[in-house]
Every structure is written in structure tokens, then in C-alpha cells.
PLY file of the C-alpha trace (Angstrom):
ply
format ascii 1.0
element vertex 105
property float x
property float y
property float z
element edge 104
property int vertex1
property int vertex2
end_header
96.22 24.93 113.16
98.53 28.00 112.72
100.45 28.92 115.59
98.80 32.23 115.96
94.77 31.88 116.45
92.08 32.58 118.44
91.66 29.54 120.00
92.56 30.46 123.49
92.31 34.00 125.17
96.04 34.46 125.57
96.74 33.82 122.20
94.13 35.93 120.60
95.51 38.81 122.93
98.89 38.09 120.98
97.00 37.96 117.67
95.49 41.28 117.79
98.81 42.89 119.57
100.26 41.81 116.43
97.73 42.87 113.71
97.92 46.09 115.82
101.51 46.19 114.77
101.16 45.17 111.46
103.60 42.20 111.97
102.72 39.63 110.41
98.71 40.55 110.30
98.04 38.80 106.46
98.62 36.01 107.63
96.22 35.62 111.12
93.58 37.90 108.48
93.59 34.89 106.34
93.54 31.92 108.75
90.54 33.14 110.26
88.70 33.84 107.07
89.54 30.19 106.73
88.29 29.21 109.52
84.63 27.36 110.08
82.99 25.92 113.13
85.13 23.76 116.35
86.71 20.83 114.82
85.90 21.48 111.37
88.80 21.74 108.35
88.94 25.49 107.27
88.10 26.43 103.45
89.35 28.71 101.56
87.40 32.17 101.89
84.59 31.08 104.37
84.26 33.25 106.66
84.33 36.85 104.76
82.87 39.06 107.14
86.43 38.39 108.89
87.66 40.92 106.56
85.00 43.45 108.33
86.62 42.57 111.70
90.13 43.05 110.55
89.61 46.20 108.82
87.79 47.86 111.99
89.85 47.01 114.22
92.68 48.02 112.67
91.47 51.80 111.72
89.75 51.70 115.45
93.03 49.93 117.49
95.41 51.50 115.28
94.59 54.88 114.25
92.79 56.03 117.23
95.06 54.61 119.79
97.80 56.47 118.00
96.17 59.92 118.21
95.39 58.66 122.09
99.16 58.25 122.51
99.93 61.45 120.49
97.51 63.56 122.52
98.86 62.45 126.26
102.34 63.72 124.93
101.28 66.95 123.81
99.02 67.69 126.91
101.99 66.69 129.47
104.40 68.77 127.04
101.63 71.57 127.80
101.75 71.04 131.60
105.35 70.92 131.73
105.53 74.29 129.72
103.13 75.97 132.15
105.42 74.64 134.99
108.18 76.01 133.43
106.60 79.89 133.25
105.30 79.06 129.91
109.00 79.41 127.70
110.99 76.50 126.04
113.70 77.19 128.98
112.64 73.92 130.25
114.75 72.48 127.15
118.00 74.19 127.64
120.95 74.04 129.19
122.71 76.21 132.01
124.70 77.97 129.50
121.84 78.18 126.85
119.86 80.04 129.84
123.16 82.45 130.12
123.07 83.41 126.41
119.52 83.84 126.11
119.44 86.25 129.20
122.56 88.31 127.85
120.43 88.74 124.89
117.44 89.86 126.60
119.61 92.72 127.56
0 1
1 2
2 3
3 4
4 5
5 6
6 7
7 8
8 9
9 10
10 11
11 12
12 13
13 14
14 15
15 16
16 17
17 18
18 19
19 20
20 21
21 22
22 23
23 24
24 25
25 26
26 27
27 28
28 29
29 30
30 31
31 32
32 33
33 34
34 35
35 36
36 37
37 38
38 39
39 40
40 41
41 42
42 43
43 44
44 45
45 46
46 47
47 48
48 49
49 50
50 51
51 52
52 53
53 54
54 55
55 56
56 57
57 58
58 59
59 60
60 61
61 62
62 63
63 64
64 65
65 66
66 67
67 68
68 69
69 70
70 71
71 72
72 73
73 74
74 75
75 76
76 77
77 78
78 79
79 80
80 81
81 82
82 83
83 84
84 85
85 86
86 87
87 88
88 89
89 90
90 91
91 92
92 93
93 94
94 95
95 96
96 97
97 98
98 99
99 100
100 101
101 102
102 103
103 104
């Protein structure tokens, strides 16, 4: 048995973690296609709707969690910009704020 399988609920939380990072993925992809029924020796290519699983779950757990993350940023960057009166001041330093008002007059 590989170190990395499904055979216990811990360790297939660690297996998809890393498939979600793409560390390492082939190889898990391939020991499971491998893999048969409990107890059994895996062959080669058995199990090829695997490659179905692996191939959602990556576009699903990677792709849309990504535009998840990349969303959350950009709506608390909105909500801090409304807190701020709705200008990039929020960025800047003291002096910054000093120039940009001397210019505003």
C-alpha cells in the first residue's frame, strides 16, 4: 500500500488536500486507478472511472474554491473602501495624505 490512500478518513482528507495542491497528485491518481476491491492486489488500469473523480474534483476543489477565495478579498477590499469614504486613502501614508491634499488645492 502507498503511503497516501484512502484507506482511512484522515488520510484521504490528506490525499485530496494534496491533489488540491497539485503536490504530488499523479501519483495518489494512479494508485487508486490501481486499486480493486478490500484485500485484493491492485492491477494496472482497473479502476478508470478514477480518472472521472480526479478530474472533477480538481476543476470543482480547485478552480472554484480559488474564485471563492478571490471573491471574499475583493468584497472586504470593497467594504474597507466604503469605510474609508470610498478613496484609496486607506492605502497611504500620513505624508502621502499631506501631498495629495496640497494638490487638491
Amino acid at each position: 500500500n502507498s503511503p497516501m490512500n484512502f484507506d482511512h478518513v484522515g488520510k484521504a482528507y490528506l490525499c485530496l488536500f494534496q491533489v488540491a495542491t497539485f503536490k504530488g497528485w499523479i501519483q495518489i491518481m494512479n494508485d487508486a486507478i490501481d486499486s480493486r476491491e478490500v484485500g485484493k492486489q491492485p492491477i494496472r488500469e482497473t479502476n478508470i472511472y478514477m480518472y472521472l473523480y480526479f478530474v472533477f474534483f480538481i476543476i470543482s476543489g480547485s478552480f472554484f474554491t480559488l474564485n471563492l477565495f478571490i471573491g471574499v478579498i475583493i468584497d472586504n477590499f470593497n467594504e474597507q473602501k466604503k469605510k474609508a469614504g470610498g478613496s484609496l486613502e486607506m492605502f497611504m501614508t500620513e505624508d502621502q495624505k499631506k501631498v495629495l491634499q496640497r494638490q487638491k488645492i
